[in-house]
C-alpha positions in Angstrom: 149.5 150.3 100.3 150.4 150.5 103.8 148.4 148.1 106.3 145.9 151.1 108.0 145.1 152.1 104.8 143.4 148.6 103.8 139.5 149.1 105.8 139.1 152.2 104.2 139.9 151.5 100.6 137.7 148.7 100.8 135.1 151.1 102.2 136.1 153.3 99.3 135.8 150.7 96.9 132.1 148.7 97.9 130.9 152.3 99.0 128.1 152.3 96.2 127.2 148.5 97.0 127.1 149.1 100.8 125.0 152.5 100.0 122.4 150.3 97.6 122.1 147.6 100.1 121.4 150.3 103.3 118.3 151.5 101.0 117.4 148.5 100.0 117.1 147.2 103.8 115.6 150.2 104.4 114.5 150.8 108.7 112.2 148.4 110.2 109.7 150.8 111.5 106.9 147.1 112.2 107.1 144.1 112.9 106.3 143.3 108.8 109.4 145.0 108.2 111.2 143.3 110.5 110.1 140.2 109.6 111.4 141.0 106.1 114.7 141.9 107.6 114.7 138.5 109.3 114.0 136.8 106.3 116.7 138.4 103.6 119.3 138.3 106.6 118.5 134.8 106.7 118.5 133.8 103.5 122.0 135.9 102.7 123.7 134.5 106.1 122.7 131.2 105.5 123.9 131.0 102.1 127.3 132.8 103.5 128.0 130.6 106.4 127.5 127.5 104.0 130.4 129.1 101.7 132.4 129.4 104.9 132.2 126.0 106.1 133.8 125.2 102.9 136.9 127.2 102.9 140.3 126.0 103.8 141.3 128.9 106.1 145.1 129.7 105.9 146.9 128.6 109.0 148.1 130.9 110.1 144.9 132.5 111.1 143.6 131.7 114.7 140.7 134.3 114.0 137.0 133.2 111.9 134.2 135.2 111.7 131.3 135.5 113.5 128.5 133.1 112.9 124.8 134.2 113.1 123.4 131.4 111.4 122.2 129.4 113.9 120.5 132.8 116.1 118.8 133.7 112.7 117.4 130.1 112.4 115.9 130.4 116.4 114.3 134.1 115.4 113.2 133.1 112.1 111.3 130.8 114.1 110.1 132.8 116.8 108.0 135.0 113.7 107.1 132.3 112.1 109.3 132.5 109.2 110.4 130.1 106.3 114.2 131.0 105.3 115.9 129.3 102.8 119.4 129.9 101.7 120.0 132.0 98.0 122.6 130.2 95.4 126.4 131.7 96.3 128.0 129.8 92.9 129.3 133.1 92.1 130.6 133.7 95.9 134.4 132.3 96.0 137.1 133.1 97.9 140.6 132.0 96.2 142.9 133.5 98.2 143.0 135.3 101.5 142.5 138.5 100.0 139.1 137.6 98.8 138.4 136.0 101.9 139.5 138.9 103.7 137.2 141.4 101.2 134.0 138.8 102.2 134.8 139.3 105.5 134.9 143.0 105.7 131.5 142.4 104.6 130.1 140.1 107.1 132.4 141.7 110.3 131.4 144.9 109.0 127.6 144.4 109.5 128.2 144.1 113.4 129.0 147.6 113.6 125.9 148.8 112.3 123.6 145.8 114.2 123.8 148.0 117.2 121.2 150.5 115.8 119.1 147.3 114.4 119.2 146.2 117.7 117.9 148.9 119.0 115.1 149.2 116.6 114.0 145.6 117.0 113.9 146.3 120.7 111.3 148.9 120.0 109.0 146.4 118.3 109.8 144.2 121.0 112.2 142.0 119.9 114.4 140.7 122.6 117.9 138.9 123.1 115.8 135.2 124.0 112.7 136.3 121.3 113.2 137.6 117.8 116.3 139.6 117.7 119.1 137.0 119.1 121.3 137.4 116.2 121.3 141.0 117.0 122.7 139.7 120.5 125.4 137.5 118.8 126.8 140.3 116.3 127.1 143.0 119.2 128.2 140.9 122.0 131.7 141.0 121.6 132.8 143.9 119.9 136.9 143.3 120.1 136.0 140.7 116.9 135.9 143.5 114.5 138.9 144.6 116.0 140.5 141.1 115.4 139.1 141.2 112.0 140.8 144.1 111.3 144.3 142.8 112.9 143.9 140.4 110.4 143.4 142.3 107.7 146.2 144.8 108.3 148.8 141.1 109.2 148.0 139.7 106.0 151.1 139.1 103.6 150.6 140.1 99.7 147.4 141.8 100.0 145.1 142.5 96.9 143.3 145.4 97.8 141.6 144.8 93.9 140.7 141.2 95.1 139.5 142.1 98.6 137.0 144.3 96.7 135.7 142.1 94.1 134.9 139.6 96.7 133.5 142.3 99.2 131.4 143.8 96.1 130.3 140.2 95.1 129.2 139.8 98.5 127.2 142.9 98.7 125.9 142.1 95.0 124.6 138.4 97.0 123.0 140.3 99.5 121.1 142.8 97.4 119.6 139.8 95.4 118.5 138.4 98.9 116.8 141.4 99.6 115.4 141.8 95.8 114.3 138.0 96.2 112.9 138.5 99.3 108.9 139.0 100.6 107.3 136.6 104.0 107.7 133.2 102.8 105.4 130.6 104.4 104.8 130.3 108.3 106.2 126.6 107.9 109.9 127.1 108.9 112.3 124.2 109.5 115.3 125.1 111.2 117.7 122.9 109.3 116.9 124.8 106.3 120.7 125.2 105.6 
């Protein structure tokens, strides 16, 4: 498989997954929706980030991902939320192809956070109220781009692997979302 072909036969491979979880998110057309989308993102992200901190990142990579966790925590408490992270047992990365299938998942939600953002502006979400993670993910564009330089500079690449790990990661998400409902007002920020 030659390296340009990698991002799209991983779209072509978690298309269902990404498909269910867009429907499952649904649009936040209030700010009960939005709250919901606060809390799933949190609880998926959280759980995410925590897998991240654990990974021994090959060497040669100068590149990481972009971390939301700590915005999400800040909105989350801005609405009053309670976010807990899910359980991510099933959520490993063994090699740099699976790492790099996660990834495409996580770097891959920045593209779309640019319409979210939008939307949350509308319901008067801001950058400093609500919506910062939306701020975070579509700051700095040329990370996707670095993601994908990656992805395409990686030696022995398992396009299989990349997409069980992308799919699993989906799969965690959905169950975030399926899990997921206004927990109590009582949030604590260090709930990861």
């Amino acid at each position: 498989m030659g390296h340009s072909e990698r991002r799209f036969a991983l779209r072509d491979r978690t298309r269902a997954n990404h498909e269910k979880l867009d429907t499952a998110i649904g649009a936040f057309e209030n700010l009960a929706a939005y709250r919901r989308y606060v809390t799933f993102l949190g609880r998926f992200r959280f759980a995410m980030d925590r897998v991240l901190n654990d990974v021994v990142w090959p060497r040669d990579w100068s590149w990481r991902p972009t971390a939301v966790s700590d915005s999400i925590a800040q909105d989350a408490k801005d609405l009053g939320l309670r976010v807990t992270p899910t359980e991510t047992s099933d959520v490993l990365f063994d090699d740099q192809s699976g790492l790099l299938g996660a990834i495409y998942v996580l770097e891959g939600s920045t593209l779309g956070a640019r319409v979210l953002r939008s939307r949350a502006a509308a319901l008067g979400m801001t950058d400093g109220f609500g919506a910062r993670h939306l701020a975070v993910m579509t700051r700095d564009m040329s990370c996707w781009q670095s993601f994908l330089r990656q992805l395409d500079d990686v030696e022995d690449f398992d396009i299989e692997c990349a997409a069980q790990a992308a799919n699993a990661v989906f799969d965690l998400a959905l169950r975030c979302v399926e899990t997921g409902g206004l927990p109590s007002p009582d949030f604590k920020a260090s709930a990861y």
